[in-house]
Kinemage of the C-alpha trace (Angstrom):
@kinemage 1
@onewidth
@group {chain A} dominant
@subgroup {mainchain}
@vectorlist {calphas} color= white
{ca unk a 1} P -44.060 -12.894 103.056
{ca unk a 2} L -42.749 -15.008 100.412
{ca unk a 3} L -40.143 -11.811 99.265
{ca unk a 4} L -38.731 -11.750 103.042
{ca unk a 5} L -38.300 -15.405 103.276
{ca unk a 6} L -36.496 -15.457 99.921
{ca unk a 7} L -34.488 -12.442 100.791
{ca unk a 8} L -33.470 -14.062 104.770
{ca unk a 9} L -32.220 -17.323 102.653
{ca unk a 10} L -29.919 -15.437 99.963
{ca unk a 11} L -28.655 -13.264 103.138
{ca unk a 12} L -27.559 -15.752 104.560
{ca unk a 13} L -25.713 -18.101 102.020
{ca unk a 14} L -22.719 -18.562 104.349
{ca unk a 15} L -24.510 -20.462 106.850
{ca unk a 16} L -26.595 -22.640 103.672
{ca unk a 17} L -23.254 -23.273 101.613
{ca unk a 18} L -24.058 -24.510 98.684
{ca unk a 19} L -27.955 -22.921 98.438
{ca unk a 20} L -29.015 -22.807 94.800
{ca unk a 21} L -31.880 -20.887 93.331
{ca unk a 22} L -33.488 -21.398 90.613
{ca unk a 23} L -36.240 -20.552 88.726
{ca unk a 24} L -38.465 -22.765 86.958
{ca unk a 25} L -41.727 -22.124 84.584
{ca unk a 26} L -43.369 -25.382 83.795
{ca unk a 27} L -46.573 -26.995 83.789
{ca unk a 28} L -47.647 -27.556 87.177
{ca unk a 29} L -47.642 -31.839 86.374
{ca unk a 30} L -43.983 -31.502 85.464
{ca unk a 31} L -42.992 -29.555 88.343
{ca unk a 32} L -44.913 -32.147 90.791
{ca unk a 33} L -43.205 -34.454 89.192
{ca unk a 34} L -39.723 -33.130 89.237
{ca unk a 35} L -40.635 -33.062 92.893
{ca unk a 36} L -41.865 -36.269 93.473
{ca unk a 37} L -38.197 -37.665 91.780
{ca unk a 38} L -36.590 -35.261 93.713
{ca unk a 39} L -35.268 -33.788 91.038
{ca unk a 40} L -36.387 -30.274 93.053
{ca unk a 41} L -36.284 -29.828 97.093
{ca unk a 42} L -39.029 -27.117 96.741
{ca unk a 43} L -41.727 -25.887 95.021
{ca unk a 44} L -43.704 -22.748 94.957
{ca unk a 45} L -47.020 -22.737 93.367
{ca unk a 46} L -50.752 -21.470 93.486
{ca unk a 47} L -52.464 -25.096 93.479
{ca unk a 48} L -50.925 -27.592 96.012
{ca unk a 49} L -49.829 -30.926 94.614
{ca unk a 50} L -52.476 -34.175 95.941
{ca unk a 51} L -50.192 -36.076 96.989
{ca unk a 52} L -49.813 -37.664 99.926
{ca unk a 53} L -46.243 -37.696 100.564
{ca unk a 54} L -45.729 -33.302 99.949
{ca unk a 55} L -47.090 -31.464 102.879
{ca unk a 56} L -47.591 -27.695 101.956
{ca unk a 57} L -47.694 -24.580 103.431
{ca unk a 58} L -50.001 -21.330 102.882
{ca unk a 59} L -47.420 -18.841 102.155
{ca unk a 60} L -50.190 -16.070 101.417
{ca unk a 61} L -52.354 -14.259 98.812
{ca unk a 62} L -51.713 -12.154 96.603
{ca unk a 63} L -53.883 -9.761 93.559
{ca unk a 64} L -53.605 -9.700 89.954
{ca unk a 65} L -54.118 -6.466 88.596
{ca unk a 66} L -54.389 -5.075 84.524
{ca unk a 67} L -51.757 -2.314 83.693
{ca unk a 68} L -51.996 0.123 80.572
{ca unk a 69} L -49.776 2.706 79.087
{ca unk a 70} L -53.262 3.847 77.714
{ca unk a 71} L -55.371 4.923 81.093
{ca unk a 72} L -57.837 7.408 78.719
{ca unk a 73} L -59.402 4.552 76.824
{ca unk a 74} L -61.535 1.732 78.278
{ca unk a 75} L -60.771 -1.418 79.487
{ca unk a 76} L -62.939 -2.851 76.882
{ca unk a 77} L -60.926 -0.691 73.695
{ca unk a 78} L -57.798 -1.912 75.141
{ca unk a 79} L -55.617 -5.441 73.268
{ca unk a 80} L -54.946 -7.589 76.636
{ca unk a 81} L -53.666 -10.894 76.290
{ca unk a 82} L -55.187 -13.785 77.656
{ca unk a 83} L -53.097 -15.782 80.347
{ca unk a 84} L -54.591 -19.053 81.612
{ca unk a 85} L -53.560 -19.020 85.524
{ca unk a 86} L -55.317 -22.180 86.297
{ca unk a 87} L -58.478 -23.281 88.572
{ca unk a 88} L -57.604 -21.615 91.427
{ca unk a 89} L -57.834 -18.238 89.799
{ca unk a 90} L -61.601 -16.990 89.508
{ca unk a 91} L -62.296 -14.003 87.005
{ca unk a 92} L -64.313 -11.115 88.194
């Protein structure tokens, strides 16, 4: 969902002159907060800011999944690195 949205918007620059993406990878406090200054107009995340002022919208869900170049050893023989996604994301 998110993918088609993003794709209808740089489609269709000529009717949103002066549209500017950009990409951003910051702690979620800084990006709230660049927000709240309105220093950006819109921010995607997983956890929605508290704030009373930001409505938000459910965009979707979506699955992590572990990829190897290795598939004939286990998962447990294999070196993955350890990425802290936040509360929202519950390991199984």
């Amino acid at each position: 969902m998110l993918n088609q949205w993003l794709g209808r918007l740089y489609q269709n620059q000529d009717a949103h002159t002066g549209l500017q993406f950009e990409a951003r990878i910051a702690q979620r406090q800084s990006l709230v907060k660049q927000l709240h200054e309105r220093q950006l107009d819109l921010l995607i995340t997983t956890e929605a800011p508290k704030m009373d002022e930001f409505s938000s919208q459910l965009l979707g869900y979506f699955t992590l999944a572990l990829y190897t170049s290795a598939p004939s050893k286990l998962k447990g023989d294999l070196n993955y690195l350890r990425l802290e996604w936040g509360p929202d994301f519950s390991t199984a």
